[in-house]
C-alpha positions in Angstrom: 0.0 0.0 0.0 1.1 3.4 -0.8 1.5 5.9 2.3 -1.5 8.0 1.2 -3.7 4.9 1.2 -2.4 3.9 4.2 -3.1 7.3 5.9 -6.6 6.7 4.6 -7.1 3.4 6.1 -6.1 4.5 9.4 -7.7 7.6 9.4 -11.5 5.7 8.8 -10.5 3.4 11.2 -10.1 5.6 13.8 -13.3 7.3 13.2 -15.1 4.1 13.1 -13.9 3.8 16.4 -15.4 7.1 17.8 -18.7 6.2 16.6 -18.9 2.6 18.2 -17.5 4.3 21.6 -19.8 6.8 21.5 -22.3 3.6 20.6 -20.7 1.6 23.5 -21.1 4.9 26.4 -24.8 6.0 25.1 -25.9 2.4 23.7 -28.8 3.8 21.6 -30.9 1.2 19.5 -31.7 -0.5 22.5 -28.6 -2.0 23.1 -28.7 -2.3 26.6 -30.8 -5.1 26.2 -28.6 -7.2 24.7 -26.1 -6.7 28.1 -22.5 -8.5 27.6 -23.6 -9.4 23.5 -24.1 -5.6 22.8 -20.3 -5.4 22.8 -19.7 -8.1 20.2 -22.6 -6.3 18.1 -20.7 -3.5 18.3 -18.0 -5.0 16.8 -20.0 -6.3 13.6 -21.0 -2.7 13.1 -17.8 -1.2 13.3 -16.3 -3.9 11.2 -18.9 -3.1 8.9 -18.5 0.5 9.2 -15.3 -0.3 7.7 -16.3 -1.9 4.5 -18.6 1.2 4.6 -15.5 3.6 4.4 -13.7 2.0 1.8 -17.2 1.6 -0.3 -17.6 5.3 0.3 -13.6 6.0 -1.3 -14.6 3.9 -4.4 -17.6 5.8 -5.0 -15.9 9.3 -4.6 -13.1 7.8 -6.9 -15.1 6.7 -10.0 -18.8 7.9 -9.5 -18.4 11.6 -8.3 -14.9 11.2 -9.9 -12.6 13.1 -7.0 -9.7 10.9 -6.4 -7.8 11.4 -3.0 -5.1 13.7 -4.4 -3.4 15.9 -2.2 -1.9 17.8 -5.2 -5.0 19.2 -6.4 -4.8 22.0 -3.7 -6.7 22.3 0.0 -10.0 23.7 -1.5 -10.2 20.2 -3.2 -9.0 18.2 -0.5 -11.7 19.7 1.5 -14.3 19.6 -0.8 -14.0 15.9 -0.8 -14.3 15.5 2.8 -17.1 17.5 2.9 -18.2 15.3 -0.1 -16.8 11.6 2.2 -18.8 13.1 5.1 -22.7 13.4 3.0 -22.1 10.0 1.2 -20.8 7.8 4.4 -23.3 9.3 6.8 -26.2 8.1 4.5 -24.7 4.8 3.7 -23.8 4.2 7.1 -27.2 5.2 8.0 -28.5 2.5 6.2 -26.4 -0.4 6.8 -27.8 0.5 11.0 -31.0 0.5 9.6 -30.6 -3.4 7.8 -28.8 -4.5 11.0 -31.2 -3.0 13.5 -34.2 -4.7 11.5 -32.4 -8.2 11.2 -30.0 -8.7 13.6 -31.4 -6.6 16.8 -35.1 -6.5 16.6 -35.1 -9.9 18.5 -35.0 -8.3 21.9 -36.4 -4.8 21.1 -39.5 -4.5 18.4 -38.5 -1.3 18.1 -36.0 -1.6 16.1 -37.9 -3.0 12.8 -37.2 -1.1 9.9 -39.1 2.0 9.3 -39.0 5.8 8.2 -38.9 6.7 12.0 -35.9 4.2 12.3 -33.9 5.9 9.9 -34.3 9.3 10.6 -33.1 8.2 14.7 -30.6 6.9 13.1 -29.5 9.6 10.7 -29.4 12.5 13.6 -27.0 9.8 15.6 -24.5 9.4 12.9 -24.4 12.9 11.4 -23.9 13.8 14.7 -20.9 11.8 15.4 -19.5 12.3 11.4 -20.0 16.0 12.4 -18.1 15.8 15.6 -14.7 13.5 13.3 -14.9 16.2 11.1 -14.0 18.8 13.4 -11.2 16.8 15.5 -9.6 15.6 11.6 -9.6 19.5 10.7 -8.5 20.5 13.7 -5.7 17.4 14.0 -4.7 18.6 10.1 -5.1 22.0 10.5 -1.2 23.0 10.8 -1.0 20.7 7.0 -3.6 22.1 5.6 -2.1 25.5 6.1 1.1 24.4 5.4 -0.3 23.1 1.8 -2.5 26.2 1.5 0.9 28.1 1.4 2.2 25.9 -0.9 -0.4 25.7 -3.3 -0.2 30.0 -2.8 3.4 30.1 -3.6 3.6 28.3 -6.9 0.3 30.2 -8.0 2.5 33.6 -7.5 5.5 32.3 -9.5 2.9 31.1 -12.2 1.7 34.4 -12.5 5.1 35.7 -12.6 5.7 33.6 -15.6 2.3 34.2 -17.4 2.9 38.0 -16.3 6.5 37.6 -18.6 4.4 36.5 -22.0 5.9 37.9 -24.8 2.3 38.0 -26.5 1.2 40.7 -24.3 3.9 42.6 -22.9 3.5 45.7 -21.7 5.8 48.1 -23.8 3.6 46.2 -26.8 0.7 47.8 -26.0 -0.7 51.3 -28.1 -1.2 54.6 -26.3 -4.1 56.1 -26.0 -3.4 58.7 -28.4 -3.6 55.9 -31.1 -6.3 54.4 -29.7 -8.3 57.5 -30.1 -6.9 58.2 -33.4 -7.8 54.9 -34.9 -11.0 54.8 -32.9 -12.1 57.7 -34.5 -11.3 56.4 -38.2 -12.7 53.1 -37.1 -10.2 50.9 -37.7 -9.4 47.7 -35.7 -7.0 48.1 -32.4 -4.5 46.0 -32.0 -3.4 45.2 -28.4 -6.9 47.2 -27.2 -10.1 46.3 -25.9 -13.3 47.6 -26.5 -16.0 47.4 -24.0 -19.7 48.3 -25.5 -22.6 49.2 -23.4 -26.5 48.5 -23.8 -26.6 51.9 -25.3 -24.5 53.4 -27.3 -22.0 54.3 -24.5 -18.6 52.0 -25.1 -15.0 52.3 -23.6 -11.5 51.7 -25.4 -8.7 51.1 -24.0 -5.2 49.2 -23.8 -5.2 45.9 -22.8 -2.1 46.7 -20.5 -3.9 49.5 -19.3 -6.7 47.4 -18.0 -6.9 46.3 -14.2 -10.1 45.1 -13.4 -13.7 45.7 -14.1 -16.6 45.7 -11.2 -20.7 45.3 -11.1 -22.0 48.4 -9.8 -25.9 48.0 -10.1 -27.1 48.2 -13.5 -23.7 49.0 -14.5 -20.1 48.5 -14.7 -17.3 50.0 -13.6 -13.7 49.5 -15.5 -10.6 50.4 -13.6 -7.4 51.1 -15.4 -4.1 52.5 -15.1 -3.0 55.2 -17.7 -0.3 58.3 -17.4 0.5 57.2 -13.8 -3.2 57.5 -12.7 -6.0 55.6 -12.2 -8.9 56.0 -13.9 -12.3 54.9 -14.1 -15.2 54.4 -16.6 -18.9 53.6 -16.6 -20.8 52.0 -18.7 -24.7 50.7 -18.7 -23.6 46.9 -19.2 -24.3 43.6 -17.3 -21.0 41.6 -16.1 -22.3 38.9 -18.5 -22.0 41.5 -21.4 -18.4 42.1 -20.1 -16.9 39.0 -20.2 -18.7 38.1 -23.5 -16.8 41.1 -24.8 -13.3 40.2 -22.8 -13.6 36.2 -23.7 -11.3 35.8 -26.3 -8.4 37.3 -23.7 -6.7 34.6 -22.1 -5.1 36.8 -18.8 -8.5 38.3 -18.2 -10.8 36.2 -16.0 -13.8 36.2 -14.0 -12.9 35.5 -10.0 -16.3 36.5 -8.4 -19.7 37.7 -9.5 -18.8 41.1 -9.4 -15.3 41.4 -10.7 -13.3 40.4 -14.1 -9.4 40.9 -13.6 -6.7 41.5 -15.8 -4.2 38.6 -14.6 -1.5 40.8 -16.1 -2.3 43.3 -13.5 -2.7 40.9 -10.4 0.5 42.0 -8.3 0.2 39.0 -6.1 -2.1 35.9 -4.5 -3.0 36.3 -0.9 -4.7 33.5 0.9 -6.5 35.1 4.2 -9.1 33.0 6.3 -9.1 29.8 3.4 -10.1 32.6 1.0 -8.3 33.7 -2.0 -7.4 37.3 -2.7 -6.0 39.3 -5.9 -4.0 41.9 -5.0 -4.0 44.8 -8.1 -1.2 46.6 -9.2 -1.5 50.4 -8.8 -4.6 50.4 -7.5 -3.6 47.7 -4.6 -7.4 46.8 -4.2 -7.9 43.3 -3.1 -10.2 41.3 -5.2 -12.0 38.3 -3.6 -12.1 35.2 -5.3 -15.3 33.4 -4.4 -15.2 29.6 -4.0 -17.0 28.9 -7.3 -14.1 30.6 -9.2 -11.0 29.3 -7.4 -11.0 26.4 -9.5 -11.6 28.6 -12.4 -8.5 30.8 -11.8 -6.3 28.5 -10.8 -7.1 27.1 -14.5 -6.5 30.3 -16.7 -2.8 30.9 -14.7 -1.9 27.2 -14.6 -2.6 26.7 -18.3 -2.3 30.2 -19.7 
């Protein structure tokens, strides 16, 4: 066995043990009727909570298709525990459910299967799946921060790189006097973007100018960088319309409802509180990424 999987084994076991304690100290189900053969019942069940856990891993591997990968970054890492912890407490709900009905309802008529059953059954274990959750984050909290870093760290220096692209260097980019000059005789702009409102309002300017753009109500506000000043424009435009308009440019991405950046212009990653930040250049603003866009971001600077 590898020493991931191994980690994995012990880990489930461990937390099968915390359940059947707390089983053994509260003896719901009505094991106290069973007095000295409650014990060796809850050893079935935790043996069988066992199979449970590795039938859980095999579904998370090739139905909801999340390997256990600890190089796919903490948000994913803890995604699939959160993901572990939904599927196992269901199917460990049920498996108490088929042994109450056929193995303990002998003693206690109580325990025949049944909606009420289940449900009794379901509070107990999501309680206790709750309460392995927190002591695993907690045990793997000093990790997951030291991964967090990590994963932080060779995001910057992939930035740095993607930042270096000779296809959209800085000193490549047209002023604005040529902008306005060619706008005027309505010729194409190369190295310029154009950004066109509902009405007739639009906004053009160098792509290396450009540092982020922001939902404001019904409009939207574009931030850029220009003479050694920052400037703003407003247009009447949806963040939809935006990033219609912006999709063809590789470093420019969306990172939350509210707000497309210029990755050319995103002076560095900051992780605060297990949240991802983009800090701008000039402007220093710091733009939240929000956990539906993480992946997403991580994407466009990895395989820019």
């Amino acid at each position: 066995m590898k020493n991931g999987q191994n980690e994995t084994l012990r880990t489930r076991i461990i937390s099968v043990c915390f359940t059947i304690l707390a089983l053994a100290v509260f003896k719901p189900f009505g094991l106290d009727a069973w007095q000295w053969e409650a014990y060796a019942h809850l050893l079935m069940v935790g043996l069988l909570g066992v199979c449970v856990c590795m039938l859980t891993e095999l579904i998370l591997k090739w139905v909801v298709r999340m390997p256990r990968r600890s190089d796919n970054g903490v948000e994913y890492i803890i995604r699939r525990n959160l993901w572990f912890q939904l599927i196992n407490t269901l199917l460990v709900t049920v498996m108490i459910c088929l042994y109450r009905h056929f193995l303990l309802s002998d003693r206690v008529e109580g325990n025949r299967l049944s909606w009420s059953n289940f449900f009794e059954t379901l509070v107990i274990i999501a309680f206790c799946s709750f309460a392995i959750g927190l002591y695993w984050r907690f045990k793997f909290r000093s990790r997951y921060l030291a991964a967090e870093l990590e994963e932080t760290r060779l995001l910057n220096e992939q930035l740095q790189q993607l930042q270096q692209d000779p296809v959209q260097r800085v000193d490549a980019a047209p002023s604005v006097e040529t902008i306005e000059k060619e706008t005027l005789s309505r010729e194409p702009v190369p190295g310029a973007i154009v950004l066109k409102g509902t009405t007739s309002d639009s906004v053009t300017i160098p792509l290396a100018d450009f540092l982020y753009a922001e939902a404001v109500g019904n409009y939207v506000k574009v931030y850029q960088w220009s003479d050694n000043e920052l400037r703003t424009d407003m247009i009447r435009a949806t963040m939809k319309q935006v990033e219609g308009d912006l999709q063809a440019i590789r470093s420019v991405v969306r990172c939350h409802r509210a707000f497309l950046v210029n990755l050319q212009q995103v002076e560095q990653i900051v992780t605060r509180s297990g949240a991802m930040h983009l800090l701008i250049r000039h402007s220093h603003d710091s733009i939240p990424v929000s956990r539906s866009n993480v992946a997403q971001v991580k994407e466009a600077i990895t395989n820019y």
